[in-house]
N, CA, C and O atoms as a printed pandas DataFrame, in Angstrom:
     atom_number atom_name residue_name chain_id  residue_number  x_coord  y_coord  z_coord
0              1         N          UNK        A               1   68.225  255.437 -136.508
1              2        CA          UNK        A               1   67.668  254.156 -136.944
2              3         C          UNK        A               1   67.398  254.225 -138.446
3              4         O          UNK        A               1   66.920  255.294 -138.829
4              5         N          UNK        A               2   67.562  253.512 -139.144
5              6        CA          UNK        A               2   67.066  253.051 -140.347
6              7         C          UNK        A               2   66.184  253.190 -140.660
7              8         O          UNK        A               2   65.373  253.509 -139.791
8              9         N          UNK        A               3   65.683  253.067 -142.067
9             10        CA          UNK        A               3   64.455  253.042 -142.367
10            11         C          UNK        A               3   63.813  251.547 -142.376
11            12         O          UNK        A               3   62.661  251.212 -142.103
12            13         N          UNK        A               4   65.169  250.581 -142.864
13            14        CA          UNK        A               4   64.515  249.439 -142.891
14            15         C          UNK        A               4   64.292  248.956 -141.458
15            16         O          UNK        A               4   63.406  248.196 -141.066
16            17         N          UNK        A               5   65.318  249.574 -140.711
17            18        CA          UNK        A               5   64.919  248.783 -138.900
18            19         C          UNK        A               5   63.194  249.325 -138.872
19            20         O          UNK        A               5   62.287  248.497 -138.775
20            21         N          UNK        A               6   62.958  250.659 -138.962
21            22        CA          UNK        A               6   61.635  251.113 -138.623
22            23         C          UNK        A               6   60.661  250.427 -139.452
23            24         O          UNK        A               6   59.609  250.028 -138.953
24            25         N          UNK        A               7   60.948  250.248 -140.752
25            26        CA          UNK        A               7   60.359  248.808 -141.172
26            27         C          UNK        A               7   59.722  247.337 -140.147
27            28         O          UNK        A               7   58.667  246.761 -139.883
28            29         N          UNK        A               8   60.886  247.288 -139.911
29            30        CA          UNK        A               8   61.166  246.171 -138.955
30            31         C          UNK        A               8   60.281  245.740 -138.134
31            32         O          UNK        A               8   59.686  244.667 -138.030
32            33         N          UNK        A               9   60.249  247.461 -137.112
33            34        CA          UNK        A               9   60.078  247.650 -135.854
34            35         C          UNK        A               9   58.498  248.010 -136.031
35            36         O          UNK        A               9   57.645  247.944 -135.145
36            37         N          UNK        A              10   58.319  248.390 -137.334
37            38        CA          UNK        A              10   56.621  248.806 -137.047
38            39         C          UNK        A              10   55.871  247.002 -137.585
39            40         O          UNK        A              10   54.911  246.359 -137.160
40            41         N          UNK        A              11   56.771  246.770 -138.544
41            42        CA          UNK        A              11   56.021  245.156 -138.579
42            43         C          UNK        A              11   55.634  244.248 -137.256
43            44         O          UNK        A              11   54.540  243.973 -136.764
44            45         N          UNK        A              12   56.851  243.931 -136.921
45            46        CA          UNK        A              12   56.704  243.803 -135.817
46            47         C          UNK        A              12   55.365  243.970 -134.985
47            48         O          UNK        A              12   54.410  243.202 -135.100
48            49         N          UNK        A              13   55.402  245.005 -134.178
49            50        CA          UNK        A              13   54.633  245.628 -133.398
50            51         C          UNK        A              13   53.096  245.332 -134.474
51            52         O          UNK        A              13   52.160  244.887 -133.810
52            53         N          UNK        A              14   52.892  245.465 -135.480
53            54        CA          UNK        A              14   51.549  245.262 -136.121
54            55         C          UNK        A              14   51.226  243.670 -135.796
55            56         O          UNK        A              14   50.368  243.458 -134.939
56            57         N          UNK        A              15   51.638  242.943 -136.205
57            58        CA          UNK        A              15   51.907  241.686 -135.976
58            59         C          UNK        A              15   51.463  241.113 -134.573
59            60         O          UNK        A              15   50.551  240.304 -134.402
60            61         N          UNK        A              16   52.201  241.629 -133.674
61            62        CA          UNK        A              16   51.982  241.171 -132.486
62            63         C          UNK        A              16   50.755  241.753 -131.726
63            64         O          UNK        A              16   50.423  240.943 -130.861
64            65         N          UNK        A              17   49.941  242.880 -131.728
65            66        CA          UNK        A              17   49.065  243.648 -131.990
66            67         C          UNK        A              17   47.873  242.600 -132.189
67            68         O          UNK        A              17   46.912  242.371 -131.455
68            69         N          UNK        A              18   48.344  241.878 -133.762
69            70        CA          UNK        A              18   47.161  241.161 -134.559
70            71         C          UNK        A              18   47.123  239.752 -133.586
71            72         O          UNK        A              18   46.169  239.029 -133.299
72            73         N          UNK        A              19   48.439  239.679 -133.237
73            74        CA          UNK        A              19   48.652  237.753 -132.342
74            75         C          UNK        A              19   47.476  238.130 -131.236
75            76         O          UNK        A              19   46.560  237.375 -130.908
76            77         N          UNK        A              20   47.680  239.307 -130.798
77            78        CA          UNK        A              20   47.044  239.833 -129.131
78            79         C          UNK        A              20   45.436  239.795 -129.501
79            80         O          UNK        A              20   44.727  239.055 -128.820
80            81         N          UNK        A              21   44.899  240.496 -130.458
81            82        CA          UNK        A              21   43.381  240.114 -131.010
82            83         C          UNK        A              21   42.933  238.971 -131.855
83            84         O          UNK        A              21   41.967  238.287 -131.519
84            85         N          UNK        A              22   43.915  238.650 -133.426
85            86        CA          UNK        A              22   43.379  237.810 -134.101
86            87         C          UNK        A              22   43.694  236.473 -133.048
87            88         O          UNK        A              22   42.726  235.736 -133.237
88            89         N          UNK        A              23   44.535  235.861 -132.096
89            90        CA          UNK        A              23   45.239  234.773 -131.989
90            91         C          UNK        A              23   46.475  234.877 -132.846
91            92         O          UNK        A              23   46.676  235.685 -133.752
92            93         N          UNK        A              24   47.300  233.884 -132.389
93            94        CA          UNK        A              24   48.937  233.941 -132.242
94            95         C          UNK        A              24   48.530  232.590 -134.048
95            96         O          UNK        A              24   49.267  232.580 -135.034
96            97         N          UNK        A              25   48.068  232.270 -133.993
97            98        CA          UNK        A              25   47.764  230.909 -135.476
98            99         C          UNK        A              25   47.300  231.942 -136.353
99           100         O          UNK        A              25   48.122  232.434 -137.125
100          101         N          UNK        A              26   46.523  232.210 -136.357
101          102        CA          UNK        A              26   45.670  233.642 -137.521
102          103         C          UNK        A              26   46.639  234.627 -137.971
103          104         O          UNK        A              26   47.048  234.806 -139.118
104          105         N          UNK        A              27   47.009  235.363 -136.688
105          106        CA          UNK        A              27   48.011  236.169 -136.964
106          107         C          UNK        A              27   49.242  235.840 -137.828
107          108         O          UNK        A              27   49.355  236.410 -138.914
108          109         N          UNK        A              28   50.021  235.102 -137.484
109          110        CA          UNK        A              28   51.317  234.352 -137.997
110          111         C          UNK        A              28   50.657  233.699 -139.325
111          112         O          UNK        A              28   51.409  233.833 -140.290
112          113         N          UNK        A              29   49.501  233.058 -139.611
113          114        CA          UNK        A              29   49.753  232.624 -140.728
114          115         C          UNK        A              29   49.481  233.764 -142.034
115          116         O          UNK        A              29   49.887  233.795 -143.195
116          117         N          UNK        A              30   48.833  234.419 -141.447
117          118        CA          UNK        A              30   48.254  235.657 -142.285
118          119         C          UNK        A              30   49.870  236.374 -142.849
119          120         O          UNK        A              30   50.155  236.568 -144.031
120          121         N          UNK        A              31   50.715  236.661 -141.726
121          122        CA          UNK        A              31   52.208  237.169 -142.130
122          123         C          UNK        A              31   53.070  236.265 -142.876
123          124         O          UNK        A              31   53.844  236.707 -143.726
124          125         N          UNK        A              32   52.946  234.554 -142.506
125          126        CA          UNK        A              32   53.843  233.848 -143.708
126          127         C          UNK        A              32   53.515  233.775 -144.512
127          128         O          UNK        A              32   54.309  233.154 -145.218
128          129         N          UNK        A              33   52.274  234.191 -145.251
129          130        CA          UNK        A              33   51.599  234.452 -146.507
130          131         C          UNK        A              33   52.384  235.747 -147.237
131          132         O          UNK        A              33   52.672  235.659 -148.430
132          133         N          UNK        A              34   52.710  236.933 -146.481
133          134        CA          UNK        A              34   53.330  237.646 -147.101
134          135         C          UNK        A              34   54.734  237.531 -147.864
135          136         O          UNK        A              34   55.838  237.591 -147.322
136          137         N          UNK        A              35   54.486  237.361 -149.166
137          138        CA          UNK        A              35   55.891  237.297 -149.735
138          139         C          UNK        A              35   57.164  238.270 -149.181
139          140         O          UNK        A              35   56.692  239.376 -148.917
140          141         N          UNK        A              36   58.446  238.231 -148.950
141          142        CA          UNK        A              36   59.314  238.755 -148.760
142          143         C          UNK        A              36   59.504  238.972 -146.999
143          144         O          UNK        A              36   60.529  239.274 -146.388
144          145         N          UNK        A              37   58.396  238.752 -146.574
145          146        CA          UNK        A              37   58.373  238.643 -144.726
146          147         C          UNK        A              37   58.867  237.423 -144.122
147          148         O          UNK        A              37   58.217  236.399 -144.329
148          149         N          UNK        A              38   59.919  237.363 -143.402
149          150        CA          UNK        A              38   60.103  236.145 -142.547
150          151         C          UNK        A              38   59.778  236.646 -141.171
151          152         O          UNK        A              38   60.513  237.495 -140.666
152          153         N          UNK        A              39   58.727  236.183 -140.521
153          154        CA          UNK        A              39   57.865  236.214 -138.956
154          155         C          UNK        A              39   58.658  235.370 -138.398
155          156         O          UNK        A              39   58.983  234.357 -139.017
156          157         N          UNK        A              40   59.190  235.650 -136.950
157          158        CA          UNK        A              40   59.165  234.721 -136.121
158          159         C          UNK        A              40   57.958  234.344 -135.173
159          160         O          UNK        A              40   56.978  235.054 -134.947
160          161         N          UNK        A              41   58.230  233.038 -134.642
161          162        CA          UNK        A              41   57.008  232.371 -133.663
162          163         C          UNK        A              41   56.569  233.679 -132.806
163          164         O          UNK        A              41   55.399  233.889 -133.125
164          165         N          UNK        A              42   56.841  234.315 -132.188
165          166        CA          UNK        A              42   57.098  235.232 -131.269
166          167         C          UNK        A              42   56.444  236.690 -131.878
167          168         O          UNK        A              42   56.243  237.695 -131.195
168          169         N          UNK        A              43   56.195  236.561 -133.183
169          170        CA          UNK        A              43   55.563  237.781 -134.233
170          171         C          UNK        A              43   57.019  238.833 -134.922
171          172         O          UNK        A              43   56.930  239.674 -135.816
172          173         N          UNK        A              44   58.733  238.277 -133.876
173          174        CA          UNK        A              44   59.109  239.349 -134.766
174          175         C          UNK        A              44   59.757  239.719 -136.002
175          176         O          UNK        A              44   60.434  238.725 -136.266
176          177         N          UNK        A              45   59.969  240.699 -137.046
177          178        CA          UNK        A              45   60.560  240.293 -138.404
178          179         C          UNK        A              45   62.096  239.826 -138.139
179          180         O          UNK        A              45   62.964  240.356 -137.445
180          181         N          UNK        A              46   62.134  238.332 -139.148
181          182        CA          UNK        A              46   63.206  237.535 -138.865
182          183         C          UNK        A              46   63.750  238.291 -140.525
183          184         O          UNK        A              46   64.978  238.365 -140.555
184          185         N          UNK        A              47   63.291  238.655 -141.406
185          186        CA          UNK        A              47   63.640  239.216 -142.691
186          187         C          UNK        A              47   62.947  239.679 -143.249
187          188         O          UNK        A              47   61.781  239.315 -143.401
188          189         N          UNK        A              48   63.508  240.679 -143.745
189          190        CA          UNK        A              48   62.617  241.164 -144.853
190          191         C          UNK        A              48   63.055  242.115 -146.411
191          192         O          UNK        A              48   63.517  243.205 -146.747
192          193         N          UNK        A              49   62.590  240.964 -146.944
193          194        CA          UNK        A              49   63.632  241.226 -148.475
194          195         C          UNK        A              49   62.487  241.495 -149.309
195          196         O          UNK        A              49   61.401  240.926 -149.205
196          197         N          UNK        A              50   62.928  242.809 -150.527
197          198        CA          UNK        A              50   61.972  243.422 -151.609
198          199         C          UNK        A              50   61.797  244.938 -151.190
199          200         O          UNK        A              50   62.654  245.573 -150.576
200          201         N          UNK        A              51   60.925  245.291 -151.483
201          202        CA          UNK        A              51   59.803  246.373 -151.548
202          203         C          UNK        A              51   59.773  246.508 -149.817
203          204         O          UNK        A              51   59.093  245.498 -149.634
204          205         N          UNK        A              52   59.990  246.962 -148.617
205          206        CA          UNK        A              52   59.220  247.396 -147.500
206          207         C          UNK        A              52   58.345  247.941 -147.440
207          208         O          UNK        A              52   57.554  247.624 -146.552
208          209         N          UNK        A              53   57.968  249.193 -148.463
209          210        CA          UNK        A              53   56.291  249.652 -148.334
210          211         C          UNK        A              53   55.277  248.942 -148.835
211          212         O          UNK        A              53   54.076  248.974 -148.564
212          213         N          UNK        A              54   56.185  247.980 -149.968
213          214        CA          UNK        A              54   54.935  246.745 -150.611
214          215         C          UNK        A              54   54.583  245.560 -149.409
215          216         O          UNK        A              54   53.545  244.910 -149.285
216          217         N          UNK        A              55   55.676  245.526 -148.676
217          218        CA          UNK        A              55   55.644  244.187 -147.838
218          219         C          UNK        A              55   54.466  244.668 -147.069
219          220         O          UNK        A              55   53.331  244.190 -147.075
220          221         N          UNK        A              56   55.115  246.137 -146.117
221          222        CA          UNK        A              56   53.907  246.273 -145.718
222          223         C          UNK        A              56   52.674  246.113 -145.838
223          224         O          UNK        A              56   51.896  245.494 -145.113
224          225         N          UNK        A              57   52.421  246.931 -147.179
225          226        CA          UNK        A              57   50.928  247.026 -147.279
226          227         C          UNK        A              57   50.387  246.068 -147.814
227          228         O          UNK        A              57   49.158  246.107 -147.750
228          229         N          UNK        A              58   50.979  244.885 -148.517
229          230        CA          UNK        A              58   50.272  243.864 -148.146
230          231         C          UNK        A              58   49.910  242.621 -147.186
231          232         O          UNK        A              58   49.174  241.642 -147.314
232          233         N          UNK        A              59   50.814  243.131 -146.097
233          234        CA          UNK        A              59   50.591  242.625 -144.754
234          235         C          UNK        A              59   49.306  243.442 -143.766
235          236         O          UNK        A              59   48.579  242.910 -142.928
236          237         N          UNK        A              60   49.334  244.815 -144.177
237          238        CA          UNK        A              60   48.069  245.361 -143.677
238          239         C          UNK        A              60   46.816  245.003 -144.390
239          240         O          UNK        A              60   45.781  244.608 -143.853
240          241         N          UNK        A              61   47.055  245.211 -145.858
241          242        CA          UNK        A              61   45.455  244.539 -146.646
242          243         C          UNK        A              61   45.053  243.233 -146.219
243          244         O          UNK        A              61   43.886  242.869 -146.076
244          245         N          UNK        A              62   46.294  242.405 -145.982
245          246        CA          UNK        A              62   46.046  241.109 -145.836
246          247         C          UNK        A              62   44.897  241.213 -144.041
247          248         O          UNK        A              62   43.732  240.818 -144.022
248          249         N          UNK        A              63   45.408  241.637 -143.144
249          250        CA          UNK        A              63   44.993  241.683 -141.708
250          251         C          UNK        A              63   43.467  242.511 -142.325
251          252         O          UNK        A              63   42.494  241.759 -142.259
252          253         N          UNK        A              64   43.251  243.492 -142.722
253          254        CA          UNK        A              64   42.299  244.582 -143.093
254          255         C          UNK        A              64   41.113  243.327 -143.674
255          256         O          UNK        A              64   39.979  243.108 -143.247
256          257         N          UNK        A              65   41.679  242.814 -144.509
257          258        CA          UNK        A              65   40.425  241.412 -145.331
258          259         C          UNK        A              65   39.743  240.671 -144.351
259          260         O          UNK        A              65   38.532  240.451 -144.363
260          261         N          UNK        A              66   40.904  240.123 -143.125
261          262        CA          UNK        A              66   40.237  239.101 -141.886
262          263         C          UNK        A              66   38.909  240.144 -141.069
263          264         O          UNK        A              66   37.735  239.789 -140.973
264          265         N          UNK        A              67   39.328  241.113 -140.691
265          266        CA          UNK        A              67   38.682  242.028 -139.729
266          267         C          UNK        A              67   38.744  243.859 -139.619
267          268         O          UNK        A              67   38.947  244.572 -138.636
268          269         N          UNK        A              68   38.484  244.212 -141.032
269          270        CA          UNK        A              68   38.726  245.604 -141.286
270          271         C          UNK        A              68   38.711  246.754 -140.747
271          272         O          UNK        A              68   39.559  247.589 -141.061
272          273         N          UNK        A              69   37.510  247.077 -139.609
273          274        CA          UNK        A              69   37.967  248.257 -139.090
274          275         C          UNK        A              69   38.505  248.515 -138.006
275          276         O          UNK        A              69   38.982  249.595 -137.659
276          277         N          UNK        A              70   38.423  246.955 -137.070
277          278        CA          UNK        A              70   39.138  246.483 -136.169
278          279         C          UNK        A              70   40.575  246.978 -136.459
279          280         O          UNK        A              70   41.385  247.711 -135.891
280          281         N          UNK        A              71   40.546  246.523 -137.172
281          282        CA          UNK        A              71   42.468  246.793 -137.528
282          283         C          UNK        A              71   42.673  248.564 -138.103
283          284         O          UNK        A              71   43.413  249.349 -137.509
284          285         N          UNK        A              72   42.231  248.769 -138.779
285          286        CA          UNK        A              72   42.241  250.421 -138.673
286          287         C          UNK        A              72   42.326  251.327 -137.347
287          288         O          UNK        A              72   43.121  252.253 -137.183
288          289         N          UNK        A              73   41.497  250.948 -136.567
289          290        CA          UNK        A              73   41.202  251.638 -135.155
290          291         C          UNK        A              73   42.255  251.583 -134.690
291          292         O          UNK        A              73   43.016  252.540 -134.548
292          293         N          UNK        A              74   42.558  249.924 -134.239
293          294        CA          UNK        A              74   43.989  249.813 -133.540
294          295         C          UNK        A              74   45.179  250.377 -133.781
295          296         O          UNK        A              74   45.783  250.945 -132.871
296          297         N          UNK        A              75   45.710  250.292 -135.125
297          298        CA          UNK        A              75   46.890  250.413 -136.144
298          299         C          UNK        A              75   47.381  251.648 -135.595
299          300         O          UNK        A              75   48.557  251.893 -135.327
300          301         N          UNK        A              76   46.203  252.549 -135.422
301          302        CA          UNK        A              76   46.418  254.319 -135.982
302          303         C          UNK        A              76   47.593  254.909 -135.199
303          304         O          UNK        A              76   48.653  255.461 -135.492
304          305         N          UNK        A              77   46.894  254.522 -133.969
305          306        CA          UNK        A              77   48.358  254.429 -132.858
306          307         C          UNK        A              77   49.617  254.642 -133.108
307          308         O          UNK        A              77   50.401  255.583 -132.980
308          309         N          UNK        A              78   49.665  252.971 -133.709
309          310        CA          UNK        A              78   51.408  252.292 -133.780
310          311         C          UNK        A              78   51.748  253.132 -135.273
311          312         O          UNK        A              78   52.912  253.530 -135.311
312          313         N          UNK        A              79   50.839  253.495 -136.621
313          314        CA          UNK        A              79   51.238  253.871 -137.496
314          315         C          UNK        A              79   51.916  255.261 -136.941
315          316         O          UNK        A              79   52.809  255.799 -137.596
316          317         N          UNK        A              80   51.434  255.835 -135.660
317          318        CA          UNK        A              80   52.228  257.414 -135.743
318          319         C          UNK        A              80   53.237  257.330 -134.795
319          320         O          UNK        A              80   53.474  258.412 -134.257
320          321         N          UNK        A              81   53.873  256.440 -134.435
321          322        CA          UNK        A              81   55.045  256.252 -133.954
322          323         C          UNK        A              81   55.831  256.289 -135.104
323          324         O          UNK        A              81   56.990  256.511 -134.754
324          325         N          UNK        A              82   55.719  256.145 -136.642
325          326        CA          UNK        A              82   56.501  256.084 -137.764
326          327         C          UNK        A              82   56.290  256.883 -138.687
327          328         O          UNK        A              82   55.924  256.517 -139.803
328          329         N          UNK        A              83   56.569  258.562 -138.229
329          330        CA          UNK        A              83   55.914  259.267 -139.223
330          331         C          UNK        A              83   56.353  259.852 -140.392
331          332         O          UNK        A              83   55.814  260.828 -140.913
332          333         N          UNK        A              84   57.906  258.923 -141.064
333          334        CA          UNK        A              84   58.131  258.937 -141.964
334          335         C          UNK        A              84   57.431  257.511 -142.844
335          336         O          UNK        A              84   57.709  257.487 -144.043
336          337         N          UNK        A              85   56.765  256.628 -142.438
337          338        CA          UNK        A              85   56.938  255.370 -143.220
338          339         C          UNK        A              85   55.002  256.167 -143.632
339          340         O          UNK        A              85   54.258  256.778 -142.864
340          341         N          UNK        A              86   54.831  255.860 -144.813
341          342        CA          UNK        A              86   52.884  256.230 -145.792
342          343         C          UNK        A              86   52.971  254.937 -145.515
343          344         O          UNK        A              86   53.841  254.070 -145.426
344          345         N          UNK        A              87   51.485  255.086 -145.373
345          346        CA          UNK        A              87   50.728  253.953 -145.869
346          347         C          UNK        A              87   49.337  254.178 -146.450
347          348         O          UNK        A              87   48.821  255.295 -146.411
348          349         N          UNK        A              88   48.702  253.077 -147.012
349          350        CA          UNK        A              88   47.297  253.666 -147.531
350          351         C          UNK        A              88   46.563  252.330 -146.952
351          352         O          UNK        A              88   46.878  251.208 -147.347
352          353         N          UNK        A              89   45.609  252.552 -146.030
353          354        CA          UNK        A              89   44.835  251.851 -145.334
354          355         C          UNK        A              89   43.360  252.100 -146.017
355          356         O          UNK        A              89   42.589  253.050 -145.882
356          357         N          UNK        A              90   43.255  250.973 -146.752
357          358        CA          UNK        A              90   42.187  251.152 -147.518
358          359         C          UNK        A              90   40.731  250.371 -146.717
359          360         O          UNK        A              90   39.627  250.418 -147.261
């Protein structure tokens, strides 16, 4: 697999994660805010053009601002299914 599929595949999964706690409206709008992310209805990445570790992490700061350690706790999980992709969870 790719790096950008695992991109993909961990957005994704964060996303839908956030639909399952924040709500499916919160969640999704919080991700079409991210520049270079195209979300589908459904939470999954329809594109994603630029930077992937930038997209990321400002798709995690962005979720981290609504409900911060909530989202840390959960994340930790799905982040080690990808244990080439850093991140800095501030």
């Amino acid at each position: 697999m790719s790096d950008l599929e695992d991109y993909k595949n961990l957005i994704t999964e964060i996303v839908k994660k956030q639909m399952d706690i924040l709500g499916p409206e919160i969640a999704l709008s919080r991700a079409h805010n991210v520049k270079g992310l195209g979300i589908g209805s459904g939470g999954e990445v329809k594109s994603l053009e630029g930077d992937p570790q930038a997209v990321l992490q400002k798709l995690i700061d962005g979720y981290i601002a609504l409900s911060g350690e909530i989202v840390k706790n959960i994340l930790g999980p799905v982040f080690a299914k990808y244990p080439t992709i850093k991140l800095q969870i501030k």
